[in-house]
C-alpha positions as CSV (number, residue, x, y, z in Angstrom):
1,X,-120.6,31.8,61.8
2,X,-120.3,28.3,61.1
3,X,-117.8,28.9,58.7
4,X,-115.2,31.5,61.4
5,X,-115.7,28.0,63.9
6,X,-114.0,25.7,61.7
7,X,-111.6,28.6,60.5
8,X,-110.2,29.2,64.5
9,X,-110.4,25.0,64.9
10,X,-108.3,25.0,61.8
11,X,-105.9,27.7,63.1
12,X,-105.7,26.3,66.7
13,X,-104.2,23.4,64.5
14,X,-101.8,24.7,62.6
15,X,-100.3,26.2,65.9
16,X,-100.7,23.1,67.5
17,X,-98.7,20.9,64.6
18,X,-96.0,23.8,64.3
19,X,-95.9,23.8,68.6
20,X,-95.2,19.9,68.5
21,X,-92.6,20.1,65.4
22,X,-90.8,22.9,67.3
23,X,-90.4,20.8,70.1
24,X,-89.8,17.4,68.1
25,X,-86.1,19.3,66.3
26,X,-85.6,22.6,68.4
27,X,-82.0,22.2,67.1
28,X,-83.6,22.8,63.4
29,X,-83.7,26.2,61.3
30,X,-84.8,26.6,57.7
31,X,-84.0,29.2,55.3
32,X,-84.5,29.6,51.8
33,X,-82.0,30.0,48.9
34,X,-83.7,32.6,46.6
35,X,-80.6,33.3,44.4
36,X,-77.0,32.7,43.7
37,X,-74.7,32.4,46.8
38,X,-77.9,32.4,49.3
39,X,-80.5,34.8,51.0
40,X,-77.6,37.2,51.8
41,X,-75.2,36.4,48.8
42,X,-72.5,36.0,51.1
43,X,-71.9,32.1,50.7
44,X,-73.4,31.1,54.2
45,X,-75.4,28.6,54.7
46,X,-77.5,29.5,58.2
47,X,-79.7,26.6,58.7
48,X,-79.3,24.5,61.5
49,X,-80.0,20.8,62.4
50,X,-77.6,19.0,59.1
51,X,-74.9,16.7,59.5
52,X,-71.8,17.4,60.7
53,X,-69.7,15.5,58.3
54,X,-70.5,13.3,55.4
55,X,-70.8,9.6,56.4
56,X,-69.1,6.6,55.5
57,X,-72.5,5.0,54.1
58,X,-72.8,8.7,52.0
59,X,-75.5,10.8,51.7
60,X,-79.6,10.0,51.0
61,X,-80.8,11.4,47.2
62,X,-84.5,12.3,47.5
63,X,-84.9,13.1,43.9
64,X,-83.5,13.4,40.3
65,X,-85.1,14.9,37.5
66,X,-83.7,15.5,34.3
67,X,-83.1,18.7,32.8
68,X,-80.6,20.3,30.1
69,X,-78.2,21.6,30.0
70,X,-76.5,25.0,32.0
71,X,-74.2,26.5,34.3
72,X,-76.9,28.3,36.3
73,X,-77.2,27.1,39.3
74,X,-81.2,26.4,41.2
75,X,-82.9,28.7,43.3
76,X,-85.0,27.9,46.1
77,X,-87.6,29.7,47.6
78,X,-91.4,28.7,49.4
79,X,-91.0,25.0,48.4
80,X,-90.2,25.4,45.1
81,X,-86.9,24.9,43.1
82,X,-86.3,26.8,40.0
83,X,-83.7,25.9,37.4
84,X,-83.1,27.6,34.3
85,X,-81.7,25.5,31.4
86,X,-81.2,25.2,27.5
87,X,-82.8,22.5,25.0
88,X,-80.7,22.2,22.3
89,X,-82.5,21.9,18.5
90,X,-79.8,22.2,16.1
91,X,-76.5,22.8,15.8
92,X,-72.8,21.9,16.9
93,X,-72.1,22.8,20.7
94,X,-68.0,23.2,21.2
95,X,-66.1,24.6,24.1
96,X,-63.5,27.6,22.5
97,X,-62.7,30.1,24.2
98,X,-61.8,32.1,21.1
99,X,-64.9,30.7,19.4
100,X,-68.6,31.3,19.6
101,X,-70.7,28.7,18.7
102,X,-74.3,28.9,16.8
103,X,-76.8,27.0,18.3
104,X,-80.5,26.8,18.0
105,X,-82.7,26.0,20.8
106,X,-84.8,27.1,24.0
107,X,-84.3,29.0,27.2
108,X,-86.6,27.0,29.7
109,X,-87.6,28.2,33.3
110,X,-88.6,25.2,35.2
111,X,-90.3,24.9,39.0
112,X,-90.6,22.0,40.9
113,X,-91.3,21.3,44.1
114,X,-88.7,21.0,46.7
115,X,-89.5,17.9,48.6
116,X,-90.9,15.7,45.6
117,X,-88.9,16.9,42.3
118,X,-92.4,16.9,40.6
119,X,-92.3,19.9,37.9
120,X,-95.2,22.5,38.8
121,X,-94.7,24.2,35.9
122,X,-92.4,25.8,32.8
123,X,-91.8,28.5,30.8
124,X,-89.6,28.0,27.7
125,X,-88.7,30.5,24.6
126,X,-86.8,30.4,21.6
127,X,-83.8,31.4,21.5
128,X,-80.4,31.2,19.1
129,X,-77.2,30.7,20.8
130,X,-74.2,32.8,19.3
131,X,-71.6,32.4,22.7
132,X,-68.6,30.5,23.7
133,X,-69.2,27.3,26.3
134,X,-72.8,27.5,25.1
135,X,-74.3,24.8,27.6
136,X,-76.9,27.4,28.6
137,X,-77.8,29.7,30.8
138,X,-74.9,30.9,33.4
139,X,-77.3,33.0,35.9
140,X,-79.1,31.6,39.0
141,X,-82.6,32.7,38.8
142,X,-83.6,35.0,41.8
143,X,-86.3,35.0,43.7
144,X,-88.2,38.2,45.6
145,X,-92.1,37.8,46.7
146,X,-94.1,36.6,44.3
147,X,-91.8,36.9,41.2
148,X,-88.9,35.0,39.8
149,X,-86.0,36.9,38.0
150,X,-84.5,35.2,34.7
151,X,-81.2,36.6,32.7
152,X,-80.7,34.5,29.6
153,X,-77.4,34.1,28.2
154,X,-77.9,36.3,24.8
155,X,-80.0,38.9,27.8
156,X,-83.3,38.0,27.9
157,X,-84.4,40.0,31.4
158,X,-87.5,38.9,32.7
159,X,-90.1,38.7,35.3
160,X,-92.3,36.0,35.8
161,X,-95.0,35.0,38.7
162,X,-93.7,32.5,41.1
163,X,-97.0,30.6,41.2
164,X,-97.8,30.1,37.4
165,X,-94.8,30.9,35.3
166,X,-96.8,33.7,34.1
167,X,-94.5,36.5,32.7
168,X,-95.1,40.1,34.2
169,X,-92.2,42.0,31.9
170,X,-89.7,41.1,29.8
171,X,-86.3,43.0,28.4
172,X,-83.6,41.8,25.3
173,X,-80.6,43.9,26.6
174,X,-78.9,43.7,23.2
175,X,-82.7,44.8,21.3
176,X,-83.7,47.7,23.7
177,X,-80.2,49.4,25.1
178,X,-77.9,47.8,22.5
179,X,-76.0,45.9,24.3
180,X,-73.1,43.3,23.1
181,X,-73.3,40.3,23.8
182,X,-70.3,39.2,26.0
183,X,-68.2,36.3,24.0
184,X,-69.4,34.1,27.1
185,X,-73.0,35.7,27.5
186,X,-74.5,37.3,30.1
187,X,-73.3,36.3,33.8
188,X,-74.6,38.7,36.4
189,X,-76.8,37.4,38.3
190,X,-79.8,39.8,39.0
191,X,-80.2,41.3,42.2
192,X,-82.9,42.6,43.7
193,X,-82.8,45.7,46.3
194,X,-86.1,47.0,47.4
195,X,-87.8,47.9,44.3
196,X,-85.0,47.7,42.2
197,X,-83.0,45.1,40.1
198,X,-79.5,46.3,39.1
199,X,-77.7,44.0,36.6
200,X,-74.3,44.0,34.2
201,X,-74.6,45.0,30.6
202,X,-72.8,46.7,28.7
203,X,-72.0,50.0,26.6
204,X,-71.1,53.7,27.1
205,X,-72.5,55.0,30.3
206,X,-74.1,51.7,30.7
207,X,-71.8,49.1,32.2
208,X,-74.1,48.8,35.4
209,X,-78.2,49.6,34.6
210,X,-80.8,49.5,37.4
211,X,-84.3,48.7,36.9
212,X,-87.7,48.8,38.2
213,X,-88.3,45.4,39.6
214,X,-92.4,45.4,38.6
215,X,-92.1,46.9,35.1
216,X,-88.6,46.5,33.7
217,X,-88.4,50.3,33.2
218,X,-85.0,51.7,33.2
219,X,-84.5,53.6,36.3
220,X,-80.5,54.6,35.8
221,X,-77.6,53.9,34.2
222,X,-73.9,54.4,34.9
223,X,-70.2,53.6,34.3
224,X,-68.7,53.4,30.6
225,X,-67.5,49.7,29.7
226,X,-68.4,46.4,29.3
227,X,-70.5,44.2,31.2
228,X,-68.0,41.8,32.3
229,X,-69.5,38.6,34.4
230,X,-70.4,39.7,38.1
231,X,-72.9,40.1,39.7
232,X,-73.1,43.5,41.9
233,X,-73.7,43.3,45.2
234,X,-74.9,45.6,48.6
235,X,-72.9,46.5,51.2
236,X,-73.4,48.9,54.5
237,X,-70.2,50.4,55.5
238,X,-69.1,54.0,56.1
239,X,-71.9,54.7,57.4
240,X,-74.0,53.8,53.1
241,X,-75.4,51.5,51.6
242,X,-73.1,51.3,48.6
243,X,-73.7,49.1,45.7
244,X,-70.2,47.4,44.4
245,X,-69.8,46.6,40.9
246,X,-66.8,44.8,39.2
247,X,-66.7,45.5,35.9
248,X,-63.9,44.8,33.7
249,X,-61.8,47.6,34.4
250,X,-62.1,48.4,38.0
251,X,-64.0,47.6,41.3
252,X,-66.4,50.8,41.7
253,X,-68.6,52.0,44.4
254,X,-72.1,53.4,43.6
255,X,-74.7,55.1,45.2
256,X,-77.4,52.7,45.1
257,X,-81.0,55.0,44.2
258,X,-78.9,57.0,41.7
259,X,-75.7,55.2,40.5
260,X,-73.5,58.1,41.1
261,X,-70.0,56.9,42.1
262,X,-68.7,57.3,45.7
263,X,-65.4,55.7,44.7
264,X,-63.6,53.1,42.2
265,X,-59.9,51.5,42.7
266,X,-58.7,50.0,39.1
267,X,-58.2,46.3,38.4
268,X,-58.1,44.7,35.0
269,X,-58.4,40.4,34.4
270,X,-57.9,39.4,31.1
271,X,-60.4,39.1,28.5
272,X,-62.7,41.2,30.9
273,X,-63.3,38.6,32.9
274,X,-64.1,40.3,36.4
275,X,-66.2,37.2,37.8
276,X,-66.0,36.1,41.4
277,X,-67.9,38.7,43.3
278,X,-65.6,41.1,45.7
279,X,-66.2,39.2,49.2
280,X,-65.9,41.4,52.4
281,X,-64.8,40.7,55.8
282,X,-64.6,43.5,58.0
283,X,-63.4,47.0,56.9
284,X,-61.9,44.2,53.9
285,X,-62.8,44.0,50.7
286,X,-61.5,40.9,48.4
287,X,-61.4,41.5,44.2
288,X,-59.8,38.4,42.1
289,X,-59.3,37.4,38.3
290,X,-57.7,35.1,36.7
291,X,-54.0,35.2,36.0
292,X,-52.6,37.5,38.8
293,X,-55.0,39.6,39.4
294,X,-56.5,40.3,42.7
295,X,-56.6,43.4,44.9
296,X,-57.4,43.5,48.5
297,X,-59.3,47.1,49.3
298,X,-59.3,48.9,52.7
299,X,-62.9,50.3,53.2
300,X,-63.7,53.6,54.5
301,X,-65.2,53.7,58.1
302,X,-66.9,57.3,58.4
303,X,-67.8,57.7,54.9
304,X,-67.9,55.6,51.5
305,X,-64.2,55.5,50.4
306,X,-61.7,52.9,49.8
307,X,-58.0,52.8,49.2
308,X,-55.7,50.1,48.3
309,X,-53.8,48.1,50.6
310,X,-52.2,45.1,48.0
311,X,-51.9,43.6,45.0
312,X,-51.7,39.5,44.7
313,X,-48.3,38.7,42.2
314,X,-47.8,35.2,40.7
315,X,-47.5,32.5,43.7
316,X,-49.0,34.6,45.8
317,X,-52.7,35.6,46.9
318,X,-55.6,33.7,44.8
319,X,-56.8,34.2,41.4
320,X,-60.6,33.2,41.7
321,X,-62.5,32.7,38.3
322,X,-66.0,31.2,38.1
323,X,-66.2,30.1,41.9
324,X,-66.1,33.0,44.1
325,X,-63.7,32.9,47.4
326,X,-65.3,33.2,51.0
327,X,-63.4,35.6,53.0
328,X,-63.7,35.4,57.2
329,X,-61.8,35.7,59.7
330,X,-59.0,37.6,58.2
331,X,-58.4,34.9,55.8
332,X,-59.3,33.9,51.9
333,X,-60.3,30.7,50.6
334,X,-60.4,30.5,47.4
335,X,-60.0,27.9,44.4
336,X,-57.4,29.4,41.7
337,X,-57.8,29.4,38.1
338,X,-54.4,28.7,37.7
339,X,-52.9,26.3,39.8
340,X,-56.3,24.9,40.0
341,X,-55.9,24.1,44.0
342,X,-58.1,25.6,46.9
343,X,-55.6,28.4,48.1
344,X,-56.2,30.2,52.0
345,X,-54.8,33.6,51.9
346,X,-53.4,35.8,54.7
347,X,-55.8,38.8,54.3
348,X,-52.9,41.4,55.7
349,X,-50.2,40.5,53.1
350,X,-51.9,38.4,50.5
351,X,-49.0,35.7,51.5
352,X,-50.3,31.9,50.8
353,X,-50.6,29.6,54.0
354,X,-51.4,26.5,52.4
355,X,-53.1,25.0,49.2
356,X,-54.3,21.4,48.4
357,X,-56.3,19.6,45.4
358,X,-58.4,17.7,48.1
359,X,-61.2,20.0,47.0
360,X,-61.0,20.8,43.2
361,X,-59.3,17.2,42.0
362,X,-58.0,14.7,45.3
363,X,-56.0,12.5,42.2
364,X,-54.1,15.4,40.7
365,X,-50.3,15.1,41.5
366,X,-49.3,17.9,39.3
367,X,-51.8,20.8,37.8
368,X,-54.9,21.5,36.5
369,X,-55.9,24.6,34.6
370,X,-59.0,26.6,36.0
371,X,-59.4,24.2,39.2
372,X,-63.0,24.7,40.3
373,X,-64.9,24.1,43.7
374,X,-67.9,26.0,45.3
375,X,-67.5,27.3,49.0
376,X,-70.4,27.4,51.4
377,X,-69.5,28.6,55.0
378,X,-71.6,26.8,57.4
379,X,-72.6,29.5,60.0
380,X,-70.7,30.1,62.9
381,X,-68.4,27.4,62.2
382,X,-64.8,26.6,60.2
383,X,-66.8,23.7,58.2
384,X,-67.5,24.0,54.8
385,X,-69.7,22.6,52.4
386,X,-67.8,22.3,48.9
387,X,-69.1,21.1,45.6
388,X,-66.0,20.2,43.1
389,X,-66.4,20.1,39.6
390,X,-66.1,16.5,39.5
391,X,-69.3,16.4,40.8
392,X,-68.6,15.7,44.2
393,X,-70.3,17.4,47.7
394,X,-67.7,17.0,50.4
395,X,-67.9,19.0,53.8
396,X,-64.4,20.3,55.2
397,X,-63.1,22.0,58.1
398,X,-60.9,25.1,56.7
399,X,-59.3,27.2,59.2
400,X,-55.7,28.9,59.0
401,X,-53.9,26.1,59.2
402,X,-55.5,23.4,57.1
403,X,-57.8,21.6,55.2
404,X,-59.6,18.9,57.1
405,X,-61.7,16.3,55.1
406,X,-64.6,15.3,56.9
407,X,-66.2,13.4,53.8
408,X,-67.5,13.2,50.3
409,X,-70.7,11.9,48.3
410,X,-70.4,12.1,44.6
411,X,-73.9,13.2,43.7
412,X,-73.7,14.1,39.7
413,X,-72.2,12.8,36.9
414,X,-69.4,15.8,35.6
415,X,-71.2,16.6,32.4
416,X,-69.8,19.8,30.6
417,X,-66.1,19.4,28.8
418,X,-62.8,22.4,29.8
419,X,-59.3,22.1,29.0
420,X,-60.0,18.6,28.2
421,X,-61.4,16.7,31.2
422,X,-65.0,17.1,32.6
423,X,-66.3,18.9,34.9
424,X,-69.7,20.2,36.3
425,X,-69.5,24.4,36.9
426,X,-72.8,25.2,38.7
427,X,-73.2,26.4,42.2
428,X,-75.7,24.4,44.1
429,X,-77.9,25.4,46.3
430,X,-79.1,24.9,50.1
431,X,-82.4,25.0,51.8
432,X,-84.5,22.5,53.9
433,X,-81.8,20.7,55.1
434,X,-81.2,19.3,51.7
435,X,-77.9,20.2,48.4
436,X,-79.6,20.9,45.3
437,X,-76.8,20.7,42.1
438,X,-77.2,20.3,38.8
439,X,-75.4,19.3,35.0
440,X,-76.2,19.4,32.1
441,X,-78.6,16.0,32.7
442,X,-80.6,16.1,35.7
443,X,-81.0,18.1,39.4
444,X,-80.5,16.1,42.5
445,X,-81.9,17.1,46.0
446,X,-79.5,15.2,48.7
447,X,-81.0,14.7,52.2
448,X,-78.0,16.8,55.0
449,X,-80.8,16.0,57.4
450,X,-78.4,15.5,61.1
């Protein structure tokens, strides 16, 4: 009896203290990040109560803590952040892209808190390194209940509790469905739908393979290719839920409990490097690569079907690589691999309405090969948070006709080496009112407290 008492005073309490912080910062909403691009992989942040440009004075760090080195970007989910890195033991690490280079060394989970930095715990394996840009991993772990999804860069799929690093399953895609390690490892992000996780890999009849999110069985299988670098994602149109993969050879539709195909319009990047996730706005669907390819889809309203409305040619459209374009309002922004400026695209003809290096590189005169910035659409807005690869968080107004700075903060050090000049390639992530980003050195929380 005793016991109930000071069980209600505690919850009259907790209702109390979450009554009087609801009235202390109304205008505040917090989300979490759980995985690559956000909660809705869509690249919006949806929290309220940040700042609405980046001061003068910059921006508050809360934490640093070193890690190793990766492309992954941190997760962020219930307090804790999650980032997924690579000690190196031995061997010569060397950017080629014709070239793989052998490493040894270990795959390492890490959790830490979200307000403090302090590491909760880690999980770390062995694991040789046979892959071009071999920094470490390149997926964002993701997040679901009370597990935390991990895809290694030589395929390691695993499954590991959220509270103690404890693993629950574990998958080598190259070991059980003889898979081939792509020349710049595996890139597809895991997601998570219901009870299933659907990822790239690789093979005949085996481009796309879902799989039971609690044991790591194989639940289907489907499309005839190589596993390319995107992740799949969900969309609800035509009245389906229709689960869009970009593989190397085309942008297909699938039935997402069986993986049979509902439709698939062709488009090829080189070296099979289908990357930046098709982005939708719409009855739009957006598909780039680098060089000049990019395809903009008409989607099906009564049933799942697509057709092709246009192709992007050199000098026109954008040709997205590793940093996927956001697509709203009947316009793309996107960062192009080879110009290397952030590009906004008239979603009707693929015709370019203006492009600047303000957000890849603000001193480039000329060109820059593979120009790289992160896009984060803050809700309901035409600002933008964007994180350059010179390390750089900057927020932006982008609207149809301009860019408008409103700010910068360099936050980290650009750590990893391409085409010659340094750069950091990681998406961050965005929850509590605070950037987390990371190199190949450290991950820093920045305060975007209003």
């Amino acid at each position: 009896m005793l016991l109930r008492y000071f069980d209600r005073i505690r919850l009259f309490s907790m209702i109390a203290a979450a009554c009087v912080a609801g009235i202390a910062s109304t205008d505040a909403v917090a989300d979490d990040w759980p995985g690559w691009m956000g909660p809705s992989r869509d690249g919006v942040y949806r929290e309220t109560g940040i700042i609405d440009e980046v001061p003068e004075s910059g921006l508050k760090v809360k934490w640093r803590i070193p890690i190793a080195g990766g492309y992954a970007g941190p997760a962020v989910a219930d307090g804790r952040v999650f980032v997924f890195d690579y000690n190196t033991t031995e061997g010569e690490a060397f950017n080629d892209a014709g070239k793989r280079a052998n490493l040894k060394g270990q795959e390492r989970l890490t959790a830490l808190d979200a307000e403090t930095g302090k590491p909760l715990w880690q999980y770390a394996y062995d694991r040789p390194y046979s892959i071009s840009y071999p920094a470490g991993p390149r997926c964002t772990p993701t997040v679901d209940g009370d597990l935390v999804y991990i895809l290694g860069s030589e395929g390691d799929l695993q499954a590991l509790r959220v509270s103690d690093g404890e693993v629950v399953w574990k998958r080598n895609l190259p070991k059980d469905l003889g898979a081939e390690v792509p020349i710049w490892g595996f890139a597809a992000h895991p997601l998570i739908d219901g009870d299933t996780l659907y990822t790239m890999v690789g093979g005949e009849g085996q481009a796309i393979v879902a799989f039971d999110k609690l044991t790591g069985e194989v639940k289907w299988k489907a499309i005839d290719g190589n596993a390319g670098y995107c992740t799949p994602s969900i969309i609800q149109h035509g009245g389906t839920r229709q689960l869009i993969v970009y593989h190397p050879t085309a942008v297909t539709s699938l039935n997402p409990a069986t993986g049979s195909e509902y439709w698939s319009i062709p488009i090829a990047p080189s070296f099979d490097m289908s990357i930046a996730r098709p982005m939708v706005d719409g009855d739009l669907m957006y598909a780039s690569g680098i060089r000049s390819e990019s395809l903009m889809i008409q989607l099906g309203s009564d049933s799942p079907t697509a057709k092709e409305v246009w192709r992007g040619e050199p000098k026109e459209a954008v040709h997205s690589a590793n940093a996927p374009p956001i697509f709203t309002g009947g316009i793309v922004y996107g960062t192009d691999c080879v110009v290397g400026t952030l590009i906004a695209v008239d979603a009707k003809d693929g015709s370019r309405l203006w492009e600047t290096f303000e957000a890849t590189k603000p001193d480039e005169k000329r060109f820059i090969k593979h120009g790289t910035a992160f896009l984060t659409r803050l809700a309901d807005t035409d600002r933008y948070l964007i994180f350059s690869e010179t390390g750089d968080l900057q927020m932006a107004k982008l609207t149809p006709d301009g860019y408008e700075d409103l700010g910068r903060f360099h936050v980290l050090r650009p750590t990893g080496e391409a085409f010659g000049r340094s750069v950091v390639w990681s998406h961050p992530a965005y929850s509590g009112q605070t950037a987390f980003a990371r190199n190949d050195e450290e991950i820093v929380a920045v305060d975007l407290t209003k």
